[in-house]
C-alpha positions as CSV (number, residue, x, y, z in Angstrom):
1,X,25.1,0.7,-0.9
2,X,23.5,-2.0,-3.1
3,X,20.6,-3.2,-3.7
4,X,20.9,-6.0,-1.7
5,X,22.0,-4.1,1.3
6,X,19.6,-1.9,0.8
7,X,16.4,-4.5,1.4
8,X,18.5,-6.3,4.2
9,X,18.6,-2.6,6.1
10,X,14.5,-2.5,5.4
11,X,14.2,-5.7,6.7
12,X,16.1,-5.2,9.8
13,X,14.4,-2.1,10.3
14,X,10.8,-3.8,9.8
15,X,11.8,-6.5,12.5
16,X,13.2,-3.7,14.9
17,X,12.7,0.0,14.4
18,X,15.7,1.7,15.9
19,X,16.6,5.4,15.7
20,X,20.0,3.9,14.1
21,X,18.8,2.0,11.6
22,X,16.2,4.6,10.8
23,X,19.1,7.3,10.4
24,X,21.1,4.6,7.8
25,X,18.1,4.5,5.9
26,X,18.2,8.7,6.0
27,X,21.1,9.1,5.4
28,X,21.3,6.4,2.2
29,X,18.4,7.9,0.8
30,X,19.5,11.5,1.3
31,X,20.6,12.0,-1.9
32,X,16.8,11.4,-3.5
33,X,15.7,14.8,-1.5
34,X,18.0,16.9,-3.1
35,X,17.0,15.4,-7.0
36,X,13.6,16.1,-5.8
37,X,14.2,19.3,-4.7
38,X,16.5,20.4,-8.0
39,X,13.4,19.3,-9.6
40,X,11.3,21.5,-7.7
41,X,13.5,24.4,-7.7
42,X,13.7,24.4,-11.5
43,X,10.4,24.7,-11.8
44,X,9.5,27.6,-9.1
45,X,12.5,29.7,-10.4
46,X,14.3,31.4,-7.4
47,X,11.6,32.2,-4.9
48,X,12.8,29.7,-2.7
49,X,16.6,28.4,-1.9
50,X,16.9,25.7,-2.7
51,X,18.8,24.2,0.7
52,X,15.6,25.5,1.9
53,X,13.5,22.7,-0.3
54,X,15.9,19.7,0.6
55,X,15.2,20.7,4.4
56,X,11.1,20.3,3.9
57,X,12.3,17.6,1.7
58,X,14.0,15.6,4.8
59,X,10.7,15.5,6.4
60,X,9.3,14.1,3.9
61,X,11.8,11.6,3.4
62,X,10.9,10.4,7.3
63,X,7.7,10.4,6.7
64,X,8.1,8.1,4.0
65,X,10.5,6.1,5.9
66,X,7.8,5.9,8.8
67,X,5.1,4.5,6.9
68,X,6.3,2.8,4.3
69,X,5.2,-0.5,3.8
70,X,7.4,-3.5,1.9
71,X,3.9,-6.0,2.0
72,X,2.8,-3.6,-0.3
73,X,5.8,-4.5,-3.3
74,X,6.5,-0.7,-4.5
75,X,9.9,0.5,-4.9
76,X,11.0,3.0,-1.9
77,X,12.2,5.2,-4.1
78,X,9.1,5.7,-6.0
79,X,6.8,6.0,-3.1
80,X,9.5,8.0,-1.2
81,X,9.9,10.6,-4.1
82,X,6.1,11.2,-3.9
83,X,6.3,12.0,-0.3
84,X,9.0,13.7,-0.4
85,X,7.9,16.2,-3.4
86,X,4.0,16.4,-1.1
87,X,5.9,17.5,1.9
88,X,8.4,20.5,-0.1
89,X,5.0,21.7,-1.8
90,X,3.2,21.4,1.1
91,X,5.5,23.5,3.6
92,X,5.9,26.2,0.5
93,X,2.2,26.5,0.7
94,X,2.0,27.3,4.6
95,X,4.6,29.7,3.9
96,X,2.3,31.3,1.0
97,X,-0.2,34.0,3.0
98,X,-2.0,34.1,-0.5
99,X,-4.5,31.4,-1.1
100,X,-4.4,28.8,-3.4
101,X,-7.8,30.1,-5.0
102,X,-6.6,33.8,-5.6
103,X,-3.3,32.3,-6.9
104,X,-5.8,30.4,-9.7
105,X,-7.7,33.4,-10.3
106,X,-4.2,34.9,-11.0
107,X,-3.0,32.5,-13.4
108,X,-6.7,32.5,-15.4
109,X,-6.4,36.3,-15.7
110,X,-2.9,36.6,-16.7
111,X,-3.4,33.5,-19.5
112,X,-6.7,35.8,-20.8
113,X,-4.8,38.7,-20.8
114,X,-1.9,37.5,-22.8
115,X,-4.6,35.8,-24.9
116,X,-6.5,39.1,-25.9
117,X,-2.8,41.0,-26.5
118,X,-1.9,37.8,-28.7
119,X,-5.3,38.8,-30.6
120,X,-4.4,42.3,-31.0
121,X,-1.2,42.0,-32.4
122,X,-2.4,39.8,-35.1
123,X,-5.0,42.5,-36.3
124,X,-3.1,45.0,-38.5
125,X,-5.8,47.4,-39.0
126,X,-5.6,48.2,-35.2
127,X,-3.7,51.1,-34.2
128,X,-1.7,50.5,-31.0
């Protein structure tokens, strides 16, 4: 679809809000949750599947489609990709029965460990 399409589907869909018109806009901008979601999954490795990140992904993508606003002059895309990405990390976090705050304390400890080990191996004189 082009861009000119595109705005006459949002501006149909801003004068009347029908689940039909609302499910052409899901289903052009489908392909943004899964680059969002590759994204994502390159960067948490493989503790979630990814088909698991473009479903929380989806409901982002309605959210976005739900309140976005054209008065406002910011791309979709742009605004939807934020939404989209808030939604995957939020429903990850639910999942997560550690809290955010120990998972901090995790990373501090680990990078000051590693730190001090760096340390060691540069002193020669200490036997290991």
């Amino acid at each position: 679809m082009n861009k000119v399409s595109k705005e006459k589907l949002w501006e149909m869909y801003q004068i009347k809000r029908t689940p039909e018109l609302r499910e052409q806009i899901i289903l052009e901008y489908a392909p943004l949750v899964k680059v969002v979601a590759g994204r994502l999954s390159m960067y948490l490795g493989y503790n979630v599947e990814y088909d698991d990140l473009v479903s929380y992904g989806i409901f982002g993508l309605i959210d976005a489609i739900d309140k976005f606003d054209m008065d406002k002059e910011v791309k979709f895309e742009t605004y939807a990709s934020l939404r989209i990405r808030g939604a995957i990390l939020d429903q990850i976090r639910k999942m997560d029965w550690i809290p955010r705050t120990v998972r901090q304390k995790q990373k501090r400890s680990t990078k000051r460990l590693n730190g001090l080990k760096c340390r060691q191996e540069k002193r020669p004189w200490m036997k290991r």
